[in-house]
MMTF fields as JSON, N, C-alpha, C and O atoms, coordinates in Angstrom:
{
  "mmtfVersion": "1.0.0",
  "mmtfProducer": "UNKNOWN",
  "numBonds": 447,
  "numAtoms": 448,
  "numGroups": 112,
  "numChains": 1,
  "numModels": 1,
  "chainsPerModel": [1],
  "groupsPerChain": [112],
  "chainIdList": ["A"],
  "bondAtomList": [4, 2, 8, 6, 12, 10, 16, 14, 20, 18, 24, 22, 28, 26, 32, 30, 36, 34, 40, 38, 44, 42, 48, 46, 52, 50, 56, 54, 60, 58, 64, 62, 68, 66, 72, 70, 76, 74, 80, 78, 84, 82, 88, 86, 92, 90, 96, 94, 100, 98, 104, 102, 108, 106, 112, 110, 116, 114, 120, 118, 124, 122, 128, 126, 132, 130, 136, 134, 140, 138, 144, 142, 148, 146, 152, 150, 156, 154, 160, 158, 164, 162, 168, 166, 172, 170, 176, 174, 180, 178, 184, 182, 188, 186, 192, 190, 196, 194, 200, 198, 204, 202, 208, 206, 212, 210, 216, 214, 220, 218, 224, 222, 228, 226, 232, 230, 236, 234, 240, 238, 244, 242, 248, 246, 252, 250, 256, 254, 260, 258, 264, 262, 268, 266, 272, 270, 276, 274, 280, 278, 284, 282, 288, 286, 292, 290, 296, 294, 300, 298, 304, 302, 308, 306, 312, 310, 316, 314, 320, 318, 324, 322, 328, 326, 332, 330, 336, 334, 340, 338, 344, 342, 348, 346, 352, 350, 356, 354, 360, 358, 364, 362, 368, 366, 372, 370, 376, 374, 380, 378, 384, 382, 388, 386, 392, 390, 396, 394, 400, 398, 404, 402, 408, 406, 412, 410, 416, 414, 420, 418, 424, 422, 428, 426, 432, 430, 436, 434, 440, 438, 444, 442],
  "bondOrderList": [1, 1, 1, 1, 1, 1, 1, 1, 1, 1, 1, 1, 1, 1, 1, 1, 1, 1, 1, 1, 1, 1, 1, 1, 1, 1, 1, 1, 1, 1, 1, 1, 1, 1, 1, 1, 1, 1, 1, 1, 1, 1, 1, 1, 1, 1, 1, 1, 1, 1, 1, 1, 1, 1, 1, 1, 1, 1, 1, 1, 1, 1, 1, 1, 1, 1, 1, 1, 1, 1, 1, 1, 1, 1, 1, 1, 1, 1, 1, 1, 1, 1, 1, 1, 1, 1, 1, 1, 1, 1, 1, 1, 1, 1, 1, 1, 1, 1, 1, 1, 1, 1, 1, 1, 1, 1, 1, 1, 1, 1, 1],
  "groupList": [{"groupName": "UNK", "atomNameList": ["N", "CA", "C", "O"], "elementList": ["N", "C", "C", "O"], "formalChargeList": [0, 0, 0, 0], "bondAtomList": [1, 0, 2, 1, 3, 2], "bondOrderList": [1, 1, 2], "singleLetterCode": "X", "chemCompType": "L-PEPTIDE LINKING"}],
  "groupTypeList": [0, 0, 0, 0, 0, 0, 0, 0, 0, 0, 0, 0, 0, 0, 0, 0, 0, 0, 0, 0, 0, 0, 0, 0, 0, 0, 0, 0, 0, 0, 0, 0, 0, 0, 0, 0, 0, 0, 0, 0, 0, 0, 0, 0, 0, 0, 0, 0, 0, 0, 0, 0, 0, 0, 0, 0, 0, 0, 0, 0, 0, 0, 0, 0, 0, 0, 0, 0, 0, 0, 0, 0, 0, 0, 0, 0, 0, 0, 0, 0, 0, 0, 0, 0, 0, 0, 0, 0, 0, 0, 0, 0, 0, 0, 0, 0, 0, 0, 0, 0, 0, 0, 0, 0, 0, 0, 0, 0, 0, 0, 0, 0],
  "groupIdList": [1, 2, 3, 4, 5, 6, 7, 8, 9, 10, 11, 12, 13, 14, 15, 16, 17, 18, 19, 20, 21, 22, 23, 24, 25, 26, 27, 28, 29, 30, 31, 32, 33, 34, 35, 36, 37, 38, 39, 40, 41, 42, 43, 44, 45, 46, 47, 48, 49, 50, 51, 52, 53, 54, 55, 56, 57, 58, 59, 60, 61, 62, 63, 64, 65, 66, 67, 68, 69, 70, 71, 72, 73, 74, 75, 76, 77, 78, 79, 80, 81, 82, 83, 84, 85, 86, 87, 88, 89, 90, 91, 92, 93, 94, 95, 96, 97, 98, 99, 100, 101, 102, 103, 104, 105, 106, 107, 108, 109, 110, 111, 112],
  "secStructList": [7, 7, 1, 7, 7, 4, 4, 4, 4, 6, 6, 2, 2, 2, 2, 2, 2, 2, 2, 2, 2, 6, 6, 1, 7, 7, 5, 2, 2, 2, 2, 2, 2, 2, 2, 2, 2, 2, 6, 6, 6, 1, 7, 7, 7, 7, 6, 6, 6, 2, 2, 2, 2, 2, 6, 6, 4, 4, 4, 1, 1, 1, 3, 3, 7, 7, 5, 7, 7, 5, 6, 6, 5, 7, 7, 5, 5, 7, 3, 3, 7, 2, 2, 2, 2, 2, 2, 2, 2, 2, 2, 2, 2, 2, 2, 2, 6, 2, 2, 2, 2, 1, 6, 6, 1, 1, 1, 1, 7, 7, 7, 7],
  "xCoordList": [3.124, 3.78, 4.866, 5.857, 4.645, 5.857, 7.644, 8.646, 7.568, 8.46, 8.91, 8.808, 9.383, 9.726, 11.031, 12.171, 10.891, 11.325, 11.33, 10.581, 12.523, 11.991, 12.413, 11.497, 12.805, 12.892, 11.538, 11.281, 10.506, 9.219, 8.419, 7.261, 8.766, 7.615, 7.736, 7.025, 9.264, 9.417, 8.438, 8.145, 7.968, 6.635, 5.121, 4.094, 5.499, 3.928, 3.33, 2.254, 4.223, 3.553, 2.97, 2.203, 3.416, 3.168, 1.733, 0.716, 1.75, 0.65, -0.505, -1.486, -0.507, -1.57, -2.189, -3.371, -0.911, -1.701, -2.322, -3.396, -1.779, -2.639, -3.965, -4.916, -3.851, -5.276, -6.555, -7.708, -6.178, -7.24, -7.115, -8.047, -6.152, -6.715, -7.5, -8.141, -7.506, -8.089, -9.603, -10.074, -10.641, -11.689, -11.93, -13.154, -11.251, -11.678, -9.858, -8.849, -10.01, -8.918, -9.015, -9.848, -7.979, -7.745, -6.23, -5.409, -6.021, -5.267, -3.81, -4.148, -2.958, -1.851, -2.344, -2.637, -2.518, -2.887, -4.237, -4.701, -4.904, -6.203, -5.576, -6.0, -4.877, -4.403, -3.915, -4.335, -2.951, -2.277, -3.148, -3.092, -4.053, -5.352, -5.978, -5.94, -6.276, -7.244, -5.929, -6.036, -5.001, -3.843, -4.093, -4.471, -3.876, -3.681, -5.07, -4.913, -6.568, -7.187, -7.957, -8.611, -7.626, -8.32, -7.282, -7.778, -6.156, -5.522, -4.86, -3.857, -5.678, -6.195, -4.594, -4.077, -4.173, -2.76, -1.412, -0.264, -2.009, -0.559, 0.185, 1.34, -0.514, 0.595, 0.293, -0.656, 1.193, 1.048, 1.967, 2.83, 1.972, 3.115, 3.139, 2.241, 4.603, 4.967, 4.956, 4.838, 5.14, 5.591, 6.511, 6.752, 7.427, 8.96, 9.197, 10.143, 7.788, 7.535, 6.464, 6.533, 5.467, 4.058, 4.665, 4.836, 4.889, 4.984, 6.121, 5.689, 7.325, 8.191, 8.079, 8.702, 6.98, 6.458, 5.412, 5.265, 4.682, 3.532, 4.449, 4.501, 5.182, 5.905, 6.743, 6.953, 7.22, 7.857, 6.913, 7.137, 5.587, 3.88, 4.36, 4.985, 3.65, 3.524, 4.951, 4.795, 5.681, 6.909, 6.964, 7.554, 6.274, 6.209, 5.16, 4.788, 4.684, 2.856, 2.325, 2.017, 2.066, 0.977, 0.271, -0.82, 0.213, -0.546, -0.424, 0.619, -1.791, -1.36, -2.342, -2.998, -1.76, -2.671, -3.09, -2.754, -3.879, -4.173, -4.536, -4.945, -4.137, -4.158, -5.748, -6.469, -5.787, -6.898, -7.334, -7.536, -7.593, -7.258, -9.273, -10.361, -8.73, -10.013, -9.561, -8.407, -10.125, -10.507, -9.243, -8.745, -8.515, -7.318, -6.068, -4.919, -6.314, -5.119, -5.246, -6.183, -3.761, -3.656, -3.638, -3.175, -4.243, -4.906, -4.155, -4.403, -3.665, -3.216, -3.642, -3.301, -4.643, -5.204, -4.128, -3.19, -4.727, -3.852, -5.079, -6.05, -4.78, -5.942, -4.621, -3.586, -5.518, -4.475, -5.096, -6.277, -3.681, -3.78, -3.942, -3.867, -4.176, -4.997, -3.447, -3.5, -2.24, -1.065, -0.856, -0.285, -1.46, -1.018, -2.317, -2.211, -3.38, -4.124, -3.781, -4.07, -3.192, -2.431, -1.145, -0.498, -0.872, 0.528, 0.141, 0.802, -1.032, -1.774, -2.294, -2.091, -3.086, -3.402, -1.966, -1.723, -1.265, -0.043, 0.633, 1.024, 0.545, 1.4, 0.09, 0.432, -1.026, -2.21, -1.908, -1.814, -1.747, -1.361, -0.332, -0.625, 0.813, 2.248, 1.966, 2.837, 1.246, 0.796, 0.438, 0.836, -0.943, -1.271, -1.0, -1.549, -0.183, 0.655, 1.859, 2.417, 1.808, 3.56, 3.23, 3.936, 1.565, 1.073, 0.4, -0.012, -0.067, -0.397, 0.745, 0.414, 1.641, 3.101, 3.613, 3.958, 3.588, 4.382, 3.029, 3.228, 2.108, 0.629, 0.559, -0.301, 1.465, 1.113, 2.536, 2.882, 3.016, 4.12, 4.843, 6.033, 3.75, 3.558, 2.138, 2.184, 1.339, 0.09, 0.424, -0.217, 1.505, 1.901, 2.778, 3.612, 2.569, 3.818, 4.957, 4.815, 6.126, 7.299, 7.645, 7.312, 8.11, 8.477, 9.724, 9.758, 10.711, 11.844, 12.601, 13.485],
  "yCoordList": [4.739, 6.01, 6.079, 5.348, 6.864, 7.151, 7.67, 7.221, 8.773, 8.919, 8.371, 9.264, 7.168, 6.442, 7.23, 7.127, 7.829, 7.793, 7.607, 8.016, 6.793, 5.509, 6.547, 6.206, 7.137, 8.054, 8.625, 8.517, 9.219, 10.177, 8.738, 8.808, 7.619, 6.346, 5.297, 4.303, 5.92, 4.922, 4.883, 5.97, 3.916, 3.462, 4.007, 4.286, 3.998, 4.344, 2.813, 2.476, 1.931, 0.527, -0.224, -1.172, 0.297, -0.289, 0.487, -0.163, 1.489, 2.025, 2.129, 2.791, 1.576, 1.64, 0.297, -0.033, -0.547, -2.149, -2.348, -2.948, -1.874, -1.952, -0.992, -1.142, -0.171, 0.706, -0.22, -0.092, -1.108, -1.547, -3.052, -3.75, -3.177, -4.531, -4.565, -5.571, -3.219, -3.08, -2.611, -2.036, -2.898, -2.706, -4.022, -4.153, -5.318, -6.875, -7.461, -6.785, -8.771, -9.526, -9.086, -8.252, -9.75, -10.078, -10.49, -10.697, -10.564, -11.71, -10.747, -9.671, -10.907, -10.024, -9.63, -8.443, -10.498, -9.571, -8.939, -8.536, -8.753, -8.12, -6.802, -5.647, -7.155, -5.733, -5.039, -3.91, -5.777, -4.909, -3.986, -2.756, -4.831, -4.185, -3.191, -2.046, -3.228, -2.274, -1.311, -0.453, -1.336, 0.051, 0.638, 1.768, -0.096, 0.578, 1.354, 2.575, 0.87, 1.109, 2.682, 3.496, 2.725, 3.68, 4.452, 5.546, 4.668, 5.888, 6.306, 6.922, 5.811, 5.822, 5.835, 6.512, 4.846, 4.474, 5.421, 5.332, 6.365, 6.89, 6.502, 6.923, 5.14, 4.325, 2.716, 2.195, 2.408, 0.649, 0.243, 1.039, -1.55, -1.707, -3.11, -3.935, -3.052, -4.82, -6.04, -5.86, -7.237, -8.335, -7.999, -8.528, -6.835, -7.119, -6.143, -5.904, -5.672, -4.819, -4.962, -5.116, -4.965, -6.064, -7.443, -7.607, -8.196, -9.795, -9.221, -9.088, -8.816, -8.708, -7.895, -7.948, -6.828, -6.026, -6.526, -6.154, -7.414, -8.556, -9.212, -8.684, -10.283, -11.234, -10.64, -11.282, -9.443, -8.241, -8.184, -8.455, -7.786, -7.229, -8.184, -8.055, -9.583, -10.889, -11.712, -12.765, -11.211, -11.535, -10.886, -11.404, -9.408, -8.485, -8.312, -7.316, -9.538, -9.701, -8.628, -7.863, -8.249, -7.161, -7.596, -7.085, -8.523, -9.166, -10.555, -11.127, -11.229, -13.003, -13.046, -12.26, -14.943, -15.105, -16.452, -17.138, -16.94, -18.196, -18.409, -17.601, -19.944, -20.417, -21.215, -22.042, -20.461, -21.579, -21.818, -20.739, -22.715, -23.175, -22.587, -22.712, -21.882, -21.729, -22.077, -21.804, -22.446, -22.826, -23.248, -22.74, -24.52, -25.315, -24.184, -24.528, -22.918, -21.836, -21.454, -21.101, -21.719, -21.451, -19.909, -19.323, -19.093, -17.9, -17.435, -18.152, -16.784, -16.743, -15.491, -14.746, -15.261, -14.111, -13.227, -13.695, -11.754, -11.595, -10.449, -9.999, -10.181, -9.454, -9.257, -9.83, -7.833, -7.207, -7.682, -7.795, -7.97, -8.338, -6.82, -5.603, -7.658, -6.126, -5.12, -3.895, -5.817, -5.195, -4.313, -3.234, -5.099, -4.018, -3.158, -2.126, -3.103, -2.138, -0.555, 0.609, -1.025, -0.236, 0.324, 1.233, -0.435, 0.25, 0.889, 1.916, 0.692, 1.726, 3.142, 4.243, 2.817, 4.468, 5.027, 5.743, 4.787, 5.454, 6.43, 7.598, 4.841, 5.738, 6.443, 6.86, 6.484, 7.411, 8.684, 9.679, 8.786, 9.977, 10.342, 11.272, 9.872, 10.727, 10.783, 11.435, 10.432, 11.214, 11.986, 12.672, 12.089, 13.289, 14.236, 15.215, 14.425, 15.379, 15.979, 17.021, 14.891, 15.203, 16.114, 16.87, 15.49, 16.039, 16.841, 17.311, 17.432, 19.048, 19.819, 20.953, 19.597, 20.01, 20.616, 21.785, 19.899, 19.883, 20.546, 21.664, 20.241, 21.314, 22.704, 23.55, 22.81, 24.427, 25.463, 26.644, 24.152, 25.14, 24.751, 24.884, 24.188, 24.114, 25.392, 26.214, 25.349, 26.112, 27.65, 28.61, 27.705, 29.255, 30.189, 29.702, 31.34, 31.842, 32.1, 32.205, 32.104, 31.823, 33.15, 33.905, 33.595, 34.844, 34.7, 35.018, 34.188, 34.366, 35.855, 35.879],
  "zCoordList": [-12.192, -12.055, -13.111, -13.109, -13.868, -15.095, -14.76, -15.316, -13.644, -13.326, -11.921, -11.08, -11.392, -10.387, -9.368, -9.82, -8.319, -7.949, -6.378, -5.49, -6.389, -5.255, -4.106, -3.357, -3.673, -2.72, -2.505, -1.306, -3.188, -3.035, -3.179, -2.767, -3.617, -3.302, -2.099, -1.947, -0.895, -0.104, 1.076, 1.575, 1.517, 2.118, 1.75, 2.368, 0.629, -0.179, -0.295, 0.197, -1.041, -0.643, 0.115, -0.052, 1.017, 2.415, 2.762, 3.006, 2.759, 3.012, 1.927, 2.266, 0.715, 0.361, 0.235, 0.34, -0.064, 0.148, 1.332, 1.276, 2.777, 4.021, 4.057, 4.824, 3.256, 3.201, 2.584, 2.996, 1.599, 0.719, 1.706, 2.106, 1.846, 2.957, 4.09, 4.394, 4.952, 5.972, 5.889, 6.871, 4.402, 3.86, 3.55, 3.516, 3.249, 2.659, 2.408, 2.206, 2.515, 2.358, 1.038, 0.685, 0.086, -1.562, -1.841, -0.947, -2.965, -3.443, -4.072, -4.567, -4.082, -4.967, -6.138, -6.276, -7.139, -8.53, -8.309, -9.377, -7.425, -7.355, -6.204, -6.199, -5.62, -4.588, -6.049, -6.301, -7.09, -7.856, -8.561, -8.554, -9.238, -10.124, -9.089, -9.541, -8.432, -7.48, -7.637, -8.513, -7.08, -6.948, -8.562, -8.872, -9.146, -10.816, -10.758, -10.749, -10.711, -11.111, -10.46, -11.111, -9.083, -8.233, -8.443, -8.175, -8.741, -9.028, -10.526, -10.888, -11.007, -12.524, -13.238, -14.127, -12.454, -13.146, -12.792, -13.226, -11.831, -11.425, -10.822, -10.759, -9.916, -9.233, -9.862, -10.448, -9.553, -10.077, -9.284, -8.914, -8.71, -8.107, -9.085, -9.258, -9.692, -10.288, -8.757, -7.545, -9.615, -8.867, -8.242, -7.157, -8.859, -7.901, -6.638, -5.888, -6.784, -5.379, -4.806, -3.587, -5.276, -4.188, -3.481, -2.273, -4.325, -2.913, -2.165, -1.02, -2.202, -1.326, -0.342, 0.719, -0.787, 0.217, 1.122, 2.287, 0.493, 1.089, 2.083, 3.194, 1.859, 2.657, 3.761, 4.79, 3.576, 4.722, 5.596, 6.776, 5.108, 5.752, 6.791, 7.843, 5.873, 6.845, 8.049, 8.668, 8.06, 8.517, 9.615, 10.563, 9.772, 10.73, 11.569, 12.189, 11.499, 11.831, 11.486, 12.4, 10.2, 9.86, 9.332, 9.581, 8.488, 7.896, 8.05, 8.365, 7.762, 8.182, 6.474, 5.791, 6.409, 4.672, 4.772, 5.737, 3.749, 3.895, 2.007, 1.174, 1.899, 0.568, 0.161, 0.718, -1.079, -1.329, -2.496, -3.055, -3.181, -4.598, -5.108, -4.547, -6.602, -7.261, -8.857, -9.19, -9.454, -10.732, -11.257, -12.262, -10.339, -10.594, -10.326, -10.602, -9.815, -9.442, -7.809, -7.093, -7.585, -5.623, -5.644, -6.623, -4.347, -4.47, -2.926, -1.956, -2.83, -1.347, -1.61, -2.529, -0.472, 0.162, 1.419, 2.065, 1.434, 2.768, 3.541, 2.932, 4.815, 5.718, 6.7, 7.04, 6.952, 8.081, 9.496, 9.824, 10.367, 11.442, 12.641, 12.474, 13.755, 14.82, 14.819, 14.706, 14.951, 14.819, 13.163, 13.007, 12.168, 10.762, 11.152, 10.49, 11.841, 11.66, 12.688, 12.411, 13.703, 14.225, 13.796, 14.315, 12.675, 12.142, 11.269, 11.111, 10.285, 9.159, 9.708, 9.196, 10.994, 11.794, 11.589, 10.618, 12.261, 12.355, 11.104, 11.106, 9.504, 9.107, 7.972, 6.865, 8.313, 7.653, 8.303, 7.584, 9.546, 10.765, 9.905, 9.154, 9.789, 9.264, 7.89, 7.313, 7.27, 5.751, 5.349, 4.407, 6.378, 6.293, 6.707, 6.202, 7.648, 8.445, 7.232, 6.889, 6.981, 5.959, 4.318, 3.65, 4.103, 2.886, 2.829, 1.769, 4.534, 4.269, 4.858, 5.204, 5.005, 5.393, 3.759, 3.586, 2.998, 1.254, 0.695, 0.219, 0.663, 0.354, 1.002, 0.756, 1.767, 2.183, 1.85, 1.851, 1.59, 0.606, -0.656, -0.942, -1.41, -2.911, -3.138, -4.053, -2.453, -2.612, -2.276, -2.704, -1.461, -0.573, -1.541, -2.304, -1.469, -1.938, -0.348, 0.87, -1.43, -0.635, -0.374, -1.287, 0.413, 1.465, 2.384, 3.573, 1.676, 2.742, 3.16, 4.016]
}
């Protein structure tokens, strides 16, 4: 995302790393690549906001992970737990609620 602003991106992280987890486990730099790639680069998240947002996940039982070494590199996977999958309904529910809320009056003309 070119223009960052962390106010219009707060719990966007959260909710999209639990979206692509709750389809297959995967690994941080592969959650990152998948974010970059399916939204053709309008969002990206660095290191300094994926793991800390990961380790929050996992701290809150939303996610649990497990380590496992491939081609001499440790790989820590993460998968949402039955609790992050119930916390993803939720905040998919207030997204979309919230983004045809701002869609119907970006799309509307205004009439006060």
């Amino acid at each position: 995302m070119t223009d960052r602003d962390p106010i219009l991106m707060a719990g966007i992280p959260e909710l999209i790393v639990m979206s692509l987890l709750a389809a297959r486990e995967m690994y941080g730099y592969e959650l990152a690549r998948s974010i970059k790639l399916l939204t053709e680069s309008a969002l990206s998240l660095g290191e300094g906001v994926l793991y800390p947002a990961l380790h929050t996940m996992e701290m809150r039982g939303l996610l649990r992970s497990r380590c496992t070494r491939m081609d001499g590199r440790t790989r820590i996977y993460y998968r949402l737990t039955p609790r992050g999958r119930r916390r993803l309904g939720r905040l998919k529910a207030n997204w979309r609620r919230m983004s045809r809320g701002v869609e119907s009056i970006l799309g509307a003309p205004i009439h006060v």
